[in-house]
VODO-791563 format. One record per residue (C-alpha): residue number from 1; x, y, z. Coordinates in steps of 0.1 Angstrom, whole numbers, plus 5000, padded with zeros to 4 digits. Last residue first. Layout:
<nodes>
+-----+------+------+------+
:   k :   xx :   yy :   zz :
+-----+------+------+------+
: NUM :    X :    Y :    Z :
...
+-----+------+------+------+
</nodes>
This chain:
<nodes>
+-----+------+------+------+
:   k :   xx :   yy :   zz :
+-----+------+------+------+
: 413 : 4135 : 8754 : 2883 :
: 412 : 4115 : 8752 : 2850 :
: 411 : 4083 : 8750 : 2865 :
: 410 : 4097 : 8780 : 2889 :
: 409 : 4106 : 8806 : 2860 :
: 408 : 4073 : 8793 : 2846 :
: 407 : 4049 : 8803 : 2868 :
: 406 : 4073 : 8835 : 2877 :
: 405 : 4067 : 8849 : 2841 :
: 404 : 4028 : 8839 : 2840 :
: 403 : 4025 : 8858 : 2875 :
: 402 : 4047 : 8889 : 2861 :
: 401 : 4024 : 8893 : 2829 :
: 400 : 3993 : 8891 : 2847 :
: 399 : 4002 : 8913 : 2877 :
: 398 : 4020 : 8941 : 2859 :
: 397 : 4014 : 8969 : 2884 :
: 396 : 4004 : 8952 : 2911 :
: 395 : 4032 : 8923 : 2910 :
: 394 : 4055 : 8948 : 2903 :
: 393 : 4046 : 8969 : 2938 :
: 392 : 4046 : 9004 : 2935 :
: 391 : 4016 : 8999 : 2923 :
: 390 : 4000 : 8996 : 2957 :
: 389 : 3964 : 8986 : 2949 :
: 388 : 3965 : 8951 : 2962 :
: 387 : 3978 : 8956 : 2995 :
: 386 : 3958 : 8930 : 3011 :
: 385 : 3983 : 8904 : 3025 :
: 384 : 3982 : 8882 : 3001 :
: 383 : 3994 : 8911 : 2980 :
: 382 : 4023 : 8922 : 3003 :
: 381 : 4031 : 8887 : 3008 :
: 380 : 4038 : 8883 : 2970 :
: 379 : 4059 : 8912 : 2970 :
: 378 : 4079 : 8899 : 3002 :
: 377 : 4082 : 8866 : 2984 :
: 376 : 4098 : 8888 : 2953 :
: 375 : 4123 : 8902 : 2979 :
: 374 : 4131 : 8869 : 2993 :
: 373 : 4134 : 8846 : 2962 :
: 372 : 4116 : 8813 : 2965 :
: 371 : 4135 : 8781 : 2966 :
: 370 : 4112 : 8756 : 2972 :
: 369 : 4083 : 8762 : 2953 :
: 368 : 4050 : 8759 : 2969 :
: 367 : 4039 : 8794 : 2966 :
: 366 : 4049 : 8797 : 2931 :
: 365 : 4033 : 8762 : 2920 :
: 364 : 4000 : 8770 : 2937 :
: 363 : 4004 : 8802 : 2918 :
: 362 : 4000 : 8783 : 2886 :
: 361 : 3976 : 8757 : 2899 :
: 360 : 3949 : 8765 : 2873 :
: 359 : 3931 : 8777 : 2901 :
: 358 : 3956 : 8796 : 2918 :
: 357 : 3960 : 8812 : 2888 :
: 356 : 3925 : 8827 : 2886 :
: 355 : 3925 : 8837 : 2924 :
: 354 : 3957 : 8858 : 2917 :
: 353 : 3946 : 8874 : 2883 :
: 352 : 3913 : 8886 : 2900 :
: 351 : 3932 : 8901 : 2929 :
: 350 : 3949 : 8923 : 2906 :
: 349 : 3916 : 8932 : 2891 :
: 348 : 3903 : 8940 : 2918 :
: 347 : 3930 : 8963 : 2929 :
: 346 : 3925 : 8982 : 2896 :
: 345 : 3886 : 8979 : 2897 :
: 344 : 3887 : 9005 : 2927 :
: 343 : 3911 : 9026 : 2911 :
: 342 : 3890 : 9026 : 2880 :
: 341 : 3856 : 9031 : 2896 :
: 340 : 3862 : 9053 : 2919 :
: 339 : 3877 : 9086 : 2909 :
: 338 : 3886 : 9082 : 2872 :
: 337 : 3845 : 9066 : 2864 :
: 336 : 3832 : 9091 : 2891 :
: 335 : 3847 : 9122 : 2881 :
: 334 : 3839 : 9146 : 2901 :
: 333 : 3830 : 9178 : 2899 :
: 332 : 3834 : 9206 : 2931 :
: 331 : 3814 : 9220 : 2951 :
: 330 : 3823 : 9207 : 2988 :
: 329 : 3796 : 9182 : 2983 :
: 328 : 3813 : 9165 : 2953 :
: 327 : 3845 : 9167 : 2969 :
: 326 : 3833 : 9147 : 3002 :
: 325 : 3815 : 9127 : 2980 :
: 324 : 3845 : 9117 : 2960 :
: 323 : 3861 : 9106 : 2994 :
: 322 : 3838 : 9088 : 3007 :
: 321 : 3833 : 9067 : 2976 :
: 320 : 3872 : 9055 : 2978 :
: 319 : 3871 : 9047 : 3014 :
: 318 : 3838 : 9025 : 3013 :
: 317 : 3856 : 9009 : 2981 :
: 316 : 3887 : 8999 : 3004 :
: 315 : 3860 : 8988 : 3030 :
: 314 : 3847 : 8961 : 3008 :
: 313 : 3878 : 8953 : 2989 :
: 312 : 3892 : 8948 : 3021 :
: 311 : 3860 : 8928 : 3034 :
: 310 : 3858 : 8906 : 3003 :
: 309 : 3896 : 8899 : 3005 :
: 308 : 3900 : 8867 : 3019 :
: 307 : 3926 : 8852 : 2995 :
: 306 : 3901 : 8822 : 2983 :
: 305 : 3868 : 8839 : 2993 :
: 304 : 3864 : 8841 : 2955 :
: 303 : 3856 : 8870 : 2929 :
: 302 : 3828 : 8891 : 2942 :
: 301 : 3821 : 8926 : 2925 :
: 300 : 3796 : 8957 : 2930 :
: 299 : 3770 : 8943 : 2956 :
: 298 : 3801 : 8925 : 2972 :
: 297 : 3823 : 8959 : 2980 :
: 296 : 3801 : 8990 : 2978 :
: 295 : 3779 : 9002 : 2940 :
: 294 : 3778 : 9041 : 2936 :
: 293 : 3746 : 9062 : 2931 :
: 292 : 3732 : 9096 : 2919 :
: 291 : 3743 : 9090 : 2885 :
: 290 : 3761 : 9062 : 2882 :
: 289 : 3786 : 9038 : 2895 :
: 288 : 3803 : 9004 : 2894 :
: 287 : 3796 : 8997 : 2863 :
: 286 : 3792 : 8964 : 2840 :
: 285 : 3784 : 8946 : 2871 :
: 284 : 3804 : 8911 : 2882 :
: 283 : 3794 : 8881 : 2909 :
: 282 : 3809 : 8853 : 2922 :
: 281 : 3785 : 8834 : 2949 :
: 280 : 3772 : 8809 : 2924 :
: 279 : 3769 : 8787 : 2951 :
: 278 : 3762 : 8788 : 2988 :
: 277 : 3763 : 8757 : 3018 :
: 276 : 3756 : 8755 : 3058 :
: 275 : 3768 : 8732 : 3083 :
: 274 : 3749 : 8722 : 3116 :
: 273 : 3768 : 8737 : 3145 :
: 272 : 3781 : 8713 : 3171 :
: 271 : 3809 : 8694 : 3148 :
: 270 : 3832 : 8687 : 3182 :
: 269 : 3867 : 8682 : 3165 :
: 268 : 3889 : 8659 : 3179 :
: 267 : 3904 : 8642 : 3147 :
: 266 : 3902 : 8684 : 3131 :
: 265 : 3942 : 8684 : 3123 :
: 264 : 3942 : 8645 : 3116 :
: 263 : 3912 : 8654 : 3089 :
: 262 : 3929 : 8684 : 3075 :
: 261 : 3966 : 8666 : 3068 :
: 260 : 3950 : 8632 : 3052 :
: 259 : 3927 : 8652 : 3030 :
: 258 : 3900 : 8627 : 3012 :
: 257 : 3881 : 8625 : 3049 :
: 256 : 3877 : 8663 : 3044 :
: 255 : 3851 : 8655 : 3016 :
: 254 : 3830 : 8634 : 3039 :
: 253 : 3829 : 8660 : 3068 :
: 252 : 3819 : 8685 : 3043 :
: 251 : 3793 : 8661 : 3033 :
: 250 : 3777 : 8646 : 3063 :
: 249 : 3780 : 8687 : 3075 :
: 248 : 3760 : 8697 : 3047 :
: 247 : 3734 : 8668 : 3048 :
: 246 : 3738 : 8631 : 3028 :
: 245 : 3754 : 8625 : 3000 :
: 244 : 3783 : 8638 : 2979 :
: 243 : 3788 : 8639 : 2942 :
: 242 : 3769 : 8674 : 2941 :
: 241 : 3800 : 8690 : 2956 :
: 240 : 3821 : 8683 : 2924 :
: 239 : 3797 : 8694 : 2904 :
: 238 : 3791 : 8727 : 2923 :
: 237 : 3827 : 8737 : 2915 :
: 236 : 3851 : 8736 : 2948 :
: 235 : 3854 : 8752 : 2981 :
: 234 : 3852 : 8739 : 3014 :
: 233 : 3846 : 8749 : 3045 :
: 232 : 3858 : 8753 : 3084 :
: 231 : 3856 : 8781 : 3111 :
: 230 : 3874 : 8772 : 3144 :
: 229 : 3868 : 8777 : 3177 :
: 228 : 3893 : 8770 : 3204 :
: 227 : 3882 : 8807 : 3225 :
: 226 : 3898 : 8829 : 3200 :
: 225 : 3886 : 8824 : 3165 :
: 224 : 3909 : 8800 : 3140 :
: 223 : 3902 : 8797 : 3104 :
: 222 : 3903 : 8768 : 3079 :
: 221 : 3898 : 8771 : 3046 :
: 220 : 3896 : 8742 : 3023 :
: 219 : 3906 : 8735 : 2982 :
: 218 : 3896 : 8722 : 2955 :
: 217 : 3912 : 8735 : 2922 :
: 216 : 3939 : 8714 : 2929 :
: 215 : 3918 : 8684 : 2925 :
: 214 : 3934 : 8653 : 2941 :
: 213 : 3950 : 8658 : 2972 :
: 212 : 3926 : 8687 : 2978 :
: 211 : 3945 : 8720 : 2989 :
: 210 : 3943 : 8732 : 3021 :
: 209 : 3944 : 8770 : 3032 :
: 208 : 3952 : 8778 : 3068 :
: 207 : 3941 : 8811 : 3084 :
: 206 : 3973 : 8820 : 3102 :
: 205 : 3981 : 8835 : 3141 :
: 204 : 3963 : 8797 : 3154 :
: 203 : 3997 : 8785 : 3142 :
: 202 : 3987 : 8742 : 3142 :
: 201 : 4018 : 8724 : 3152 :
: 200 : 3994 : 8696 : 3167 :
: 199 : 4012 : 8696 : 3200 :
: 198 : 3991 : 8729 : 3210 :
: 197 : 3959 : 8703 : 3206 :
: 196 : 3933 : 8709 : 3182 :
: 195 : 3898 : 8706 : 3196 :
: 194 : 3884 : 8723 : 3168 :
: 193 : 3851 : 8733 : 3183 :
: 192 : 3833 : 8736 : 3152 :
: 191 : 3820 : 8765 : 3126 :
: 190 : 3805 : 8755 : 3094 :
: 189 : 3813 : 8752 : 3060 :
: 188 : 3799 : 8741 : 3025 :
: 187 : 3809 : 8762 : 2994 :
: 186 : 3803 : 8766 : 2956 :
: 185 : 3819 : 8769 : 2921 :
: 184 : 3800 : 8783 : 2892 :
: 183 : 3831 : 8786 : 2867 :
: 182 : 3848 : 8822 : 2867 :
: 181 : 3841 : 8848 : 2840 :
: 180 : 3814 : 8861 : 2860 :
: 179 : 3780 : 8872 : 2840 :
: 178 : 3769 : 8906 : 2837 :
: 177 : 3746 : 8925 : 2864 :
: 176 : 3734 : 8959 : 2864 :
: 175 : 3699 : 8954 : 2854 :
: 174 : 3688 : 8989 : 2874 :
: 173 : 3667 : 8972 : 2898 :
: 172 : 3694 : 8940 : 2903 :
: 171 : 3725 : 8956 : 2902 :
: 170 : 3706 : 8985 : 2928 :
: 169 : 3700 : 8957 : 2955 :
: 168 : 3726 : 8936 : 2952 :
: 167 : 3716 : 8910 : 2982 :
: 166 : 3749 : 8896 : 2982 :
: 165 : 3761 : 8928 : 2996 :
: 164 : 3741 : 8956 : 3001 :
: 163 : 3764 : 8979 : 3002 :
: 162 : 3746 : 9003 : 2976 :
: 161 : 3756 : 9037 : 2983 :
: 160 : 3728 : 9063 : 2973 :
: 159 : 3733 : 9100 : 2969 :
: 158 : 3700 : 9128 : 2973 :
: 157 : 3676 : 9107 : 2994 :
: 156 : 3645 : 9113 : 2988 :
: 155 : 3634 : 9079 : 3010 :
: 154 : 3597 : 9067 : 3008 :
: 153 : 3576 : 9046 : 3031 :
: 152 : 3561 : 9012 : 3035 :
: 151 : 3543 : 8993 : 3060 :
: 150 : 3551 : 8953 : 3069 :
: 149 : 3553 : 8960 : 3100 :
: 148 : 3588 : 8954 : 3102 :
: 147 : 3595 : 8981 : 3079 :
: 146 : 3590 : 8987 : 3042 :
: 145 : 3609 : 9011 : 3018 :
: 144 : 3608 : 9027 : 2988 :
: 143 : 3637 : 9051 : 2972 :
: 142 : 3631 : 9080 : 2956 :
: 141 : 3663 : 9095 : 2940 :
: 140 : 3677 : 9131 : 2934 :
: 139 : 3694 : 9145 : 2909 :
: 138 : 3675 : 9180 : 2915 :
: 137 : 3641 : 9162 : 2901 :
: 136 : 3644 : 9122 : 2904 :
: 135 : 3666 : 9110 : 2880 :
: 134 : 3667 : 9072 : 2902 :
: 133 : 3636 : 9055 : 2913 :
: 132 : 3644 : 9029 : 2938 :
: 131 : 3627 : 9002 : 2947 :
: 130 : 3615 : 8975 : 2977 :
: 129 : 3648 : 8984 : 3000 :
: 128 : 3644 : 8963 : 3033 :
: 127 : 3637 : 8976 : 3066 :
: 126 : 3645 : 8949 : 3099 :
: 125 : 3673 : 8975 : 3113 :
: 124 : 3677 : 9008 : 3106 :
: 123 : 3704 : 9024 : 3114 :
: 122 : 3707 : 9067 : 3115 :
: 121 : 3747 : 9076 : 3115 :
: 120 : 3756 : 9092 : 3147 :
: 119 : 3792 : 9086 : 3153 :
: 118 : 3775 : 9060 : 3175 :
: 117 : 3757 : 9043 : 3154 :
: 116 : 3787 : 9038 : 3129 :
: 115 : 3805 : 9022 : 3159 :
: 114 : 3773 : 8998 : 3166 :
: 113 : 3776 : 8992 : 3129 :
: 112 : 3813 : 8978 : 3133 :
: 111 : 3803 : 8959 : 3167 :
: 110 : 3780 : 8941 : 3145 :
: 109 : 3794 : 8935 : 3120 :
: 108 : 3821 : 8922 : 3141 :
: 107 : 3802 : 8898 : 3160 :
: 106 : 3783 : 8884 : 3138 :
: 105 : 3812 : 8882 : 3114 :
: 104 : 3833 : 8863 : 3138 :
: 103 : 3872 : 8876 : 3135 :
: 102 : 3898 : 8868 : 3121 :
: 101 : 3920 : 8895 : 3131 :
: 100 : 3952 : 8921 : 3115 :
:  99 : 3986 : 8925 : 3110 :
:  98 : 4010 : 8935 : 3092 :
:  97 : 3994 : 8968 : 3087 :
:  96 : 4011 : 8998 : 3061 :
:  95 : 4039 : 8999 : 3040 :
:  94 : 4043 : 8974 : 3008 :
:  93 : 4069 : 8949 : 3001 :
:  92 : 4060 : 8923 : 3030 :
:  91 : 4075 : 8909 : 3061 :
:  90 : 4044 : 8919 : 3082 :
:  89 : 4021 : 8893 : 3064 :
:  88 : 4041 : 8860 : 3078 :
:  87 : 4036 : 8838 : 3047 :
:  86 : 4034 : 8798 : 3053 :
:  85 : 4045 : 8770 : 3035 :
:  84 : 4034 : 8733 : 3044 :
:  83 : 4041 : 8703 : 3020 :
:  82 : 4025 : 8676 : 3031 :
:  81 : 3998 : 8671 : 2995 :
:  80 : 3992 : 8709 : 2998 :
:  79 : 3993 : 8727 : 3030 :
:  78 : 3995 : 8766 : 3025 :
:  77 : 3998 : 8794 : 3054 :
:  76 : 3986 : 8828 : 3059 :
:  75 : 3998 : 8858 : 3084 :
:  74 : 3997 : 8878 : 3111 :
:  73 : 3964 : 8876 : 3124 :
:  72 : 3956 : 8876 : 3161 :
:  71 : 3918 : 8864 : 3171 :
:  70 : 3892 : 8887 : 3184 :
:  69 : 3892 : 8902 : 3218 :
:  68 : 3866 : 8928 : 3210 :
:  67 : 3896 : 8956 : 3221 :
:  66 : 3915 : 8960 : 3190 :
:  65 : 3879 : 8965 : 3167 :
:  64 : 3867 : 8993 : 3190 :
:  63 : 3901 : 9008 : 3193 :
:  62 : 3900 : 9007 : 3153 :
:  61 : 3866 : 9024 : 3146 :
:  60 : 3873 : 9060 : 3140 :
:  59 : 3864 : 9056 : 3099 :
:  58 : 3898 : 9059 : 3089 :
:  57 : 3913 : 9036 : 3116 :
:  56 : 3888 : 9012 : 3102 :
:  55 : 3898 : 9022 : 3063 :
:  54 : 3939 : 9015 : 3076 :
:  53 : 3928 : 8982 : 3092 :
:  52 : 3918 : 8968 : 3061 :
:  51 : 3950 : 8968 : 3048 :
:  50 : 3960 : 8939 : 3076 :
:  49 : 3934 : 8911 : 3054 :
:  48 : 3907 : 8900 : 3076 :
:  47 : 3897 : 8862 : 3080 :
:  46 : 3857 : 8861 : 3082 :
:  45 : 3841 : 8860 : 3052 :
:  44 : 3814 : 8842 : 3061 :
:  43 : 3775 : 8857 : 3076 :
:  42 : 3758 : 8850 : 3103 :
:  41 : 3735 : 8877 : 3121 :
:  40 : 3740 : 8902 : 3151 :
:  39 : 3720 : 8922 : 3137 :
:  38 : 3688 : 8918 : 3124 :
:  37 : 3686 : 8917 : 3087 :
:  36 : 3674 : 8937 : 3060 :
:  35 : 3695 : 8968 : 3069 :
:  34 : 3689 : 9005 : 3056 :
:  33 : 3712 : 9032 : 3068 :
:  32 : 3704 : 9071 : 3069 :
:  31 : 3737 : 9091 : 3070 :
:  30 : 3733 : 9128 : 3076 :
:  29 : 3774 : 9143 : 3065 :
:  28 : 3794 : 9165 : 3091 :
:  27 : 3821 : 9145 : 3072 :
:  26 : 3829 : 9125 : 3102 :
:  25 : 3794 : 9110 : 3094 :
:  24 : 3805 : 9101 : 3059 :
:  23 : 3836 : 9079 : 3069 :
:  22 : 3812 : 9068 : 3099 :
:  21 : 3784 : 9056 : 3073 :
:  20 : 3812 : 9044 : 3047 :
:  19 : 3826 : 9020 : 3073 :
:  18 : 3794 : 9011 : 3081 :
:  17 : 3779 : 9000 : 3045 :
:  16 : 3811 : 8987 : 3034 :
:  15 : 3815 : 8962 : 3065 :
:  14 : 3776 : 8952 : 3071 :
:  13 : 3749 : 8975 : 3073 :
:  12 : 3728 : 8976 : 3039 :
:  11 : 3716 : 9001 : 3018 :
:  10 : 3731 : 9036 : 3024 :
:   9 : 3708 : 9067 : 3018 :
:   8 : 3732 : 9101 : 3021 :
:   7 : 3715 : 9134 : 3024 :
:   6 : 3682 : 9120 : 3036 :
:   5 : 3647 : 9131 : 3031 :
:   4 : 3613 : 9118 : 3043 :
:   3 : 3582 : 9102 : 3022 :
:   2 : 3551 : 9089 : 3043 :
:   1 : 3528 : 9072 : 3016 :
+-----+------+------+------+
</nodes>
């Protein structure tokens, strides 16, 4: 079998995986990519959070990003039951991006790994990963792949970033994965023609998040492209999604029937683009690194598209890994566990509280009280917006605690 040597193998060519490529690649590092898929391909997650822009500036791919025309972000708004609220993300506590896009994966994973390309990182599209074979003499690893043709060859690559998303490559060879704490939930979604009117008082600037009149821990997502598309889905546990017939689209449409706000806001919607659905999408690992490797973005962790931040944590974790390399190959010893895996876990695990009280309706309560406190708004807005990891931020640094302590300061107001 054909074996040939890389200095950095990544696996998989999506946010993480190109971000970290370039990152590297500025590094004087040799990047060698492997991607399943052909790109452009389909994929969700597609509302950025403004900290992400700080990795893509990073990683030399900002212009590129600014100039695809993709929709304005400034912010996020809430609809439950009528009651609207809406967070503008460049009044916030923490410094950085107010901003940002929401944006067409296809398109932007593609434009991202086309950016990577041309700081002259090695892509290879159509190979998939069969196995790797970590401890290989001189800490190496031995990693086998097949191309289109259906013929296989061998990698020694001497440091392996897994961003292979939901694919989870290395969790899965190297039994990495342990069980989510969060209940198997799932979601259908599409994209449409929205067809909503500028009367309809609709900000096009804000992904909109619905809640179900009924279920609070059901809710919708509704993002706006440029060019009068929209991206539409729901979220819920599988249960609730099994109780309706019929294909994906009969069934999203069906379930957005129940919400009186969504289905007047899509009433002219053009449903050209038959609807898809995933489940059991959350996913945890009891590490996030080891020797010879490090786990990127979704083949690490996935908690719940509800405050959009698979790509943040995605990129954030492309950041963190470049930088420990960049000290590991200058000489000097790292400390993966100090130097990646707990910072990146920290924001995580911030994010982690947030999705989990929105579930139980505690932060549905915060966000939809009426008389919210500006400065403690702006700290909320900072973490909505992204900025999970800035512990100067109380809601960072004791997110639990001060979630539970503002859930009931505003049940009691």
């Amino acid at each position: 079998m054909q074996t040939e040597s890389a200095e950095i193998l990544i696996v998989g060519a999506g946010p993480a995986g190109a971000v970290a490529a370039a990152l590297l690649r500025r590094q004087g590092r040799q990047v060698l990519v492997i991607e399943r898929e052909q790109f452009p391909r389909f994929s969700i997650g597609e509302s950025l959070l403004p900290q992400s822009m700080q990795y893509l500036e990073e990683a030399g791919m900002l212009r590129a990003v600014v100039e695809a025309g993709f929709q304005y972000k400034n912010g996020a708004a809430f609809m439950r039951d009528g009651v609207y609220t809406a967070f503008d993300f460049r009044d916030k506590y923490s410094a950085g991006w107010g901003t940002t896009y929401q944006v067409q994966r296809a398109d932007f994973d593609h434009l991202l790994a086309q950016e990577a390309q041309r700081q002259g990182a090695e892509i290879r599209f159509r190979h998939e990963v069969l196995d790797i074979e970590l401890g290989q003499p001189g800490g190496r690893s031995r990693v086998t792949v097949r191309d289109p043709d259906g013929q296989q060859y061998q990698v020694d690559a001497g440091f392996i970033l897994d961003a292979s998303g939901f694919g989870r490559i290395l969790p899965r060879l190297l039994d990495l994965e342990t069980p989510s704490n969060f209940p198997v939930r799932g979601a259908i979604f599409t994209h449409v023609a929205d067809g909503i009117g500028s009367d309809a008082g609709f900000d096009r600037n804000k992904i909109r998040v619905t809640v179900h009149p009924q279920h609070c821990n059901v809710w919708f997502w509704t993002i706006p492209f440029a060019g009068g598309r929209c991206s539409q889905g729901v979220v819920a546990e599988t249960a609730f999604l099994d109780r309706y017939q019929g294909t994906p689209t009969e069934r999203l449409q069906a379930i957005i029937a129940e919400e009186p706000s969504l289905s007047a806001l899509l009433k002219n919607a053009t449903w050209d683009t038959p609807a898809r659905q995933i489940t059991g999408y959350s996913a945890n690992v009891d590490r996030l690194w080891g020797e010879g490797y490090a786990l990127l973005g979704n083949a690490g962790e996935f908690l719940d598209p509800v405050f959009s931040s698979g790509v943040t944590i995605a990129v954030r974790s492309a950041s963190l890994a470049a930088a420990a390399l960049k000290r590991q190959f200058a000489g000097e010893t790292v400390d993966w566990q100090a130097d990646y895996g707990v910072p990146l876990r920290r924001g995580v695990d911030t994010f982690r509280a947030f999705v989990e009280s929105w579930y139980k309706g505690g932060f549905q309560t915060i966000i939809f009280h009426a008389k919210q406190q500006p400065e403690i708004r702006r700290m909320i807005s900072a973490i909505l917006a992204g900025y999970a990891w800035d512990q100067g931020n109380p809601y960072v640094k004791e997110t639990a605690r001060r979630l539970a302590a503002l859930e009931a300061a505003c049940e009691l107001a």
